[in-house]
SEGU-843652 format. One line per field, with one value per residue (C-alpha): residue number from 1; residue in three letters; x, y, z. Coordinates in steps of 0.2 Angstrom, whole numbers. Layout:
SEGU-843652
k	[NUM  ...]
r	[Ala  ...]
x	[X  ...]
y	[Y  ...]
z	[Z  ...]
END
This chain:
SEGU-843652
k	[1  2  3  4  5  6  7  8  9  10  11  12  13  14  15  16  17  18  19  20  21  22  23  24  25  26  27  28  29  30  31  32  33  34  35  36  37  38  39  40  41  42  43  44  45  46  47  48  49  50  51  52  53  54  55  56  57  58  59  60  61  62  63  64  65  66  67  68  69  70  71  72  73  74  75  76  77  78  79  80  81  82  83  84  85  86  87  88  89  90  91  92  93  94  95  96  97  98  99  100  101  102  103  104  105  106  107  108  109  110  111  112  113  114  115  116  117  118  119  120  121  122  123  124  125  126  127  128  129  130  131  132  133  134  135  136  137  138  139  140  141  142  143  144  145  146  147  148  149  150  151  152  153  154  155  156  157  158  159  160  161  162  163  164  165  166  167  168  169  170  171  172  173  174  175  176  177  178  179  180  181  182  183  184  185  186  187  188  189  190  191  192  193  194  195  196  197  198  199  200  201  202  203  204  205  206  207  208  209  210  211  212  213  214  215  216  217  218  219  220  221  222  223  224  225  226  227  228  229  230  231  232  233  234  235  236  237  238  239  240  241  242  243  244  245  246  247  248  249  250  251  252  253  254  255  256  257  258  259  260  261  262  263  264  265  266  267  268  269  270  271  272  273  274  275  276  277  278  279  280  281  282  283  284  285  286  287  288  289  290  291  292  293  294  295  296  297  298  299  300  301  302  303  304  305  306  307  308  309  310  311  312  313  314  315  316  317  318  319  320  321  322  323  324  325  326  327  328  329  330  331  332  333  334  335  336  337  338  339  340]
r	[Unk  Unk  Unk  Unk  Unk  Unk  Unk  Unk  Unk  Unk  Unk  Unk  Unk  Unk  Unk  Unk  Unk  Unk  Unk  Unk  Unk  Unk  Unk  Unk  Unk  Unk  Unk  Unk  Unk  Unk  Unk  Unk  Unk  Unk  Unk  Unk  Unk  Unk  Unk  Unk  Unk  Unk  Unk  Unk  Unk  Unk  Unk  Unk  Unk  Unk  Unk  Unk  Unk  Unk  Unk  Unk  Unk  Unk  Unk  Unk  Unk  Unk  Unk  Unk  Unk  Unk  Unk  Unk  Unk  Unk  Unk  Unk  Unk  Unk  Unk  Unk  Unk  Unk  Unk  Unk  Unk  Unk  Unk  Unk  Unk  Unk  Unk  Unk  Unk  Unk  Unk  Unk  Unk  Unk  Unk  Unk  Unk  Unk  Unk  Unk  Unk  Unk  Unk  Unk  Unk  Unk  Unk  Unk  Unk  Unk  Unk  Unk  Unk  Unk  Unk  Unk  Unk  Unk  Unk  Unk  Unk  Unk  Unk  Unk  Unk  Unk  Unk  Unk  Unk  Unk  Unk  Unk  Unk  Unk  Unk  Unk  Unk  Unk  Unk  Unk  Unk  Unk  Unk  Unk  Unk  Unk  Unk  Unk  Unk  Unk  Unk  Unk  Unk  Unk  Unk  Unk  Unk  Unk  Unk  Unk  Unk  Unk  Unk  Unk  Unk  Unk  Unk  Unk  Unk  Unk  Unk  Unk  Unk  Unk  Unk  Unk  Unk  Unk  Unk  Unk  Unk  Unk  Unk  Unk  Unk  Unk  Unk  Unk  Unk  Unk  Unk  Unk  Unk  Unk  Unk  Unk  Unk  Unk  Unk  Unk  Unk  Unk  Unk  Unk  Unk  Unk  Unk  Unk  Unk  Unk  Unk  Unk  Unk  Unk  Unk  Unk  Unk  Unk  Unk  Unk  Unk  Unk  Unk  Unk  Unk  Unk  Unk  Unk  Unk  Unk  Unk  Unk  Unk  Unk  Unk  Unk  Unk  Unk  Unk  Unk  Unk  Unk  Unk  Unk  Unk  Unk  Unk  Unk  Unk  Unk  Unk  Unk  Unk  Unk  Unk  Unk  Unk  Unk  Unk  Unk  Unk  Unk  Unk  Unk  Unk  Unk  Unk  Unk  Unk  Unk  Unk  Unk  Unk  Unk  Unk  Unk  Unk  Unk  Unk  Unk  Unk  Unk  Unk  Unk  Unk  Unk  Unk  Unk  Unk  Unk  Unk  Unk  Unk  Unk  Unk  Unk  Unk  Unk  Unk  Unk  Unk  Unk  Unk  Unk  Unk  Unk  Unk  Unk  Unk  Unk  Unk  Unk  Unk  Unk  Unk  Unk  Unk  Unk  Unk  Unk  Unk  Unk  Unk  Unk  Unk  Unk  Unk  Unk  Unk  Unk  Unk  Unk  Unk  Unk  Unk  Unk  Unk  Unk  Unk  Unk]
x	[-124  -108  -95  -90  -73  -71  -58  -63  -59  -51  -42  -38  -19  -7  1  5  -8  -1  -10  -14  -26  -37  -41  -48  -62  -74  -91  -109  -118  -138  -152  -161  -176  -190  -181  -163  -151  -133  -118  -102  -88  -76  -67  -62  -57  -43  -43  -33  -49  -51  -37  -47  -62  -49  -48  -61  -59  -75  -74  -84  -90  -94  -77  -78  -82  -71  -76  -84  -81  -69  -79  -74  -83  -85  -90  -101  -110  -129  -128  -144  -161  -178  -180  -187  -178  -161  -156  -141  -126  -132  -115  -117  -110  -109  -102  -100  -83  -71  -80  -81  -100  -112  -134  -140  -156  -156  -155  -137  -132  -129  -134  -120  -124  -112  -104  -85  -78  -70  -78  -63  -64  -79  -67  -55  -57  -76  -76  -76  -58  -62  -76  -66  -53  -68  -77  -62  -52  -68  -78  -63  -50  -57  -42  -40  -29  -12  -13  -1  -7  3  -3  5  3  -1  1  -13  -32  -37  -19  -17  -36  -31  -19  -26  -41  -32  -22  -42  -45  -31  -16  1  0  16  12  23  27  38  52  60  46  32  38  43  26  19  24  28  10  -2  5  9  21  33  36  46  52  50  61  75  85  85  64  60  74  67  47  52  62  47  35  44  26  20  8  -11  -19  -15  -23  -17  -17  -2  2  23  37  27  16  30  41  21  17  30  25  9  3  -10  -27  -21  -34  -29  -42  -39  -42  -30  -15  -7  8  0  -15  -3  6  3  6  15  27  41  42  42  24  18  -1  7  14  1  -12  -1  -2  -20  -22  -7  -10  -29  -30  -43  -39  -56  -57  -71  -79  -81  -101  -102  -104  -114  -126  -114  -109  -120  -109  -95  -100  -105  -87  -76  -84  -82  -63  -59  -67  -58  -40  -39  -37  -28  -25  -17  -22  -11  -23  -19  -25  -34  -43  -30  -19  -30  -21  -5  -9  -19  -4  9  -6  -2  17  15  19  6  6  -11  -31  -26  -38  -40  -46  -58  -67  -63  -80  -77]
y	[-99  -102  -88  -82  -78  -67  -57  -39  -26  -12  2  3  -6  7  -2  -23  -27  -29  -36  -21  -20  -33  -35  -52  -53  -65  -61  -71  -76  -69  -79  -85  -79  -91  -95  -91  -105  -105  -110  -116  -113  -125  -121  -103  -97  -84  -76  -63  -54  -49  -38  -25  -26  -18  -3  12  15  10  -8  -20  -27  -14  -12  -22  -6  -4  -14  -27  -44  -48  -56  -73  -90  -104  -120  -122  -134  -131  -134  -124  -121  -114  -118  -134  -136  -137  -148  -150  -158  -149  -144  -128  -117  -98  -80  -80  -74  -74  -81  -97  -94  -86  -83  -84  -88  -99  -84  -85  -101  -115  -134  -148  -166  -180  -183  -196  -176  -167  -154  -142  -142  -132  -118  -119  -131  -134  -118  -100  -101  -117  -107  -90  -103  -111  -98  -84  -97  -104  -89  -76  -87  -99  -112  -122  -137  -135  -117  -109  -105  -95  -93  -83  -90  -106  -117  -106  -113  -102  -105  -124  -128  -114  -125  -142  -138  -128  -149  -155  -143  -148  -134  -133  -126  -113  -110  -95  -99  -93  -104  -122  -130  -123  -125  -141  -145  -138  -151  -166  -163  -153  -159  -143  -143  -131  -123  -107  -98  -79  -74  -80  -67  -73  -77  -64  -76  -93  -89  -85  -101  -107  -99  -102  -99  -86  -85  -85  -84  -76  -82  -62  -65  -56  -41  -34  -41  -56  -45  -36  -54  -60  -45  -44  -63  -60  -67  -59  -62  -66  -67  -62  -64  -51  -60  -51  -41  -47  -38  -22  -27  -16  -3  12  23  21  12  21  14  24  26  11  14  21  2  -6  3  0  -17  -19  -10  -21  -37  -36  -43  -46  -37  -39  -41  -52  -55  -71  -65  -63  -82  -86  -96  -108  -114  -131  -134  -130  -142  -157  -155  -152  -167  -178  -171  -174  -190  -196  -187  -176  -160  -163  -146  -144  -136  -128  -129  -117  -122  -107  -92  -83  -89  -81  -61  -70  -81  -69  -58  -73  -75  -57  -62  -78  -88  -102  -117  -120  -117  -107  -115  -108  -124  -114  -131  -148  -155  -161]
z	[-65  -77  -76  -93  -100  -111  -122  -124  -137  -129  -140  -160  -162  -171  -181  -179  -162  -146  -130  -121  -136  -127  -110  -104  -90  -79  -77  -75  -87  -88  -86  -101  -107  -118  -135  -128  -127  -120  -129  -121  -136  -137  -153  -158  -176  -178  -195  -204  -208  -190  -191  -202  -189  -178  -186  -186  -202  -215  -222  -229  -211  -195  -184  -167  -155  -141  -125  -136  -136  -151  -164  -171  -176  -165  -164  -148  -137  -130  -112  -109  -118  -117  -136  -138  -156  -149  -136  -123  -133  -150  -160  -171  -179  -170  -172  -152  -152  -141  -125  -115  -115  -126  -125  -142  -152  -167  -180  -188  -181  -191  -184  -187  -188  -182  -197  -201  -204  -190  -182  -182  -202  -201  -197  -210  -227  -224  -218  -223  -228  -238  -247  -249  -261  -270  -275  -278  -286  -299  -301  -304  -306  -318  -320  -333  -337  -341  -335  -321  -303  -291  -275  -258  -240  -249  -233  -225  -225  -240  -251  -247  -254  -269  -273  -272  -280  -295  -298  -297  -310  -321  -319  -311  -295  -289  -269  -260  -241  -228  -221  -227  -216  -224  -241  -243  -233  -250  -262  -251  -240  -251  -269  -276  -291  -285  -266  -265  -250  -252  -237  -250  -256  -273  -273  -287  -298  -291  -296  -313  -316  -308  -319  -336  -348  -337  -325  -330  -313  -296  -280  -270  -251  -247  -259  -253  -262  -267  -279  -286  -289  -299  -307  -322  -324  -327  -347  -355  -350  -332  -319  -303  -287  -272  -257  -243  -241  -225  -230  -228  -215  -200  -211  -202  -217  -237  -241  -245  -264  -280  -288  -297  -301  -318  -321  -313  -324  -341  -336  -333  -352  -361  -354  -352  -334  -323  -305  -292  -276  -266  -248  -247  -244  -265  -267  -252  -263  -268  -252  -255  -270  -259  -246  -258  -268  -253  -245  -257  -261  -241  -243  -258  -251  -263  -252  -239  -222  -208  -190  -180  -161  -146  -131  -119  -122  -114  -126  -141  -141  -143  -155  -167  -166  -172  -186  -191  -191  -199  -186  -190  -197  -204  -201  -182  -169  -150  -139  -126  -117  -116  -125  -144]
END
């Protein structure tokens, strides 16, 4: 009997999360029943989306209870089965979260066949971040060529693929990054047109001269200072796709800024924008379009990511916190195992 790891839930964060928020414990895992297999999770994805599932607050997704393992994808081995349909050394696709070992029955998982494609990628650009940029950024974005694309935390998995796939459709792609690293990474590694630091005291100045006809699309992961530097840059007709607001994922109460909804609404009126936010869940029926054209662009090196891997469970709390901080680098990856 395999003893399980496993990285529990333990009280609502108050604020940015901290560690005495989880609580990581050892116990056995149960015996299997008939059409129960048992997964050993090598790969863990940590997402800015889990944030929210922290709170007790309604969302669009049930908060994680307390004493619950924290939820999160995975990409698992079978090592175990009494479902003749999956085999030992099966690869899929799970919601297990964050555990060494998970029971499950085929419901929900997702099979992956040995494929020249890495299987880590299935968490981030072949993943659900790859398909939050595809269908955000083509069914709300809409870009067309010779338009302008500004996108924030644009060496993340969602903004990176924005980016590349707005220069597949035609446009001029402006990414939004944190630190001299990450920004040239932007134009020397992911072929943006323009990389722009918004820790710079002088950003708001920099992402107008960078913007010189406006900007007709939005990708919004970040909201802050970042949306207050875009907004007035906005042309008529802008689109603007709400995918996150980092910024404000911890705030604990309002900013302290003057009231803009009056602005923001005059805006929406004079310039006739689109604003909509989307779950990734909308589109879920154009994830085979997804996988077909992401495929073929990973193929063809047309989009290009980054992974930033952690090795250890027990390193996960940490690292999802430096997620929140922006600390990462790329699609962030928690190695659990040692099977690929």
């Amino acid at each position: 009997m395999a003893t399980n790891t496993q990285v529990l839930f333990k009280s609502h964060p108050d604020g940015m999360p901290s560690p005495e928020n989880f609580e990581i414990v050892t116990q056995e895992t149960p015996a299997l029943e008939d059409g129960q297999f048992l997964l050993e999770n090598v790969y863990l994805s940590l997402d800015p989306y889990m944030r929210g599932r922290m709170n007790a607050a309604r969302s669009y997704a049930k908060p994680v209870d307390i004493d619950d393992v924290m939820t999160g994808r995975t990409i698992a081995e079978v090592v175990e089965s009494r479902d003749y349909s999956w085999q030992p050394g099966d690869k899929v696709l799970s919601t297990s979260g964050w555990q060494e070992y998970a029971v499950s029955r085929a419901k929900g998982l997702t099979r992956l066949d040995p494929e020249d494609l890495p299987l880590t990628i299935r968490l981030g650009v072949l993943g659900m971040p790859g398909l939050t940029a595809y269908t955000g950024l083509l069914n709300i974005g809409k870009p067309q060529p010779g338009e302008t694309l500004v996108v924030a935390a644009a060496t993340g998995p969602v903004g990176s693929t924005v980016g590349q796939i707005a220069k597949i459709k035609g446009a001029r792609a402006v990414g939004i990054a944190g630190g001299p690293e990450k920004t040239r990474a932007l134009t020397d590694e992911f072929g943006f047109d323009v990389g722009l630091d918004h820790r710079e005291p002088d950003f708001a100045e920099k992402l107008a001269e960078a913007c010189p006809d406006g900007i007709d699309i939005y990708f919004e992961n970040v909201g802050g200072h970042v949306w207050r530097a875009v907004f007035p840059l906005l042309n008529d007709f802008a689109r603007v796709p709400v995918c996150g607001q980092i910024a404000h994922t911890s705030a604990i109460e309002p900013p302290p800024d003057p009231d803009h909804v009056p602005e923001l609404m005059r805006g929406i009126l004079s310039k006739r924008l689109t604003l909509r936010g989307f779950i990734v869940t909308d589109f879920a029926d154009q994830s085979g379009a997804f996988q077909r054209d992401m495929k073929g662009w990973l193929r063809e090196g047309r989009v290009k990511y980054r992974e930033d891997i952690v090795d250890g469970l027990e390193n996960a709390p940490g690292a999802f916190i430096g997620l929140l901080k922006g600390r990462n680098f790329g699609k962030l990856i928690v190695r659990i195992g040692d099977k690929t």
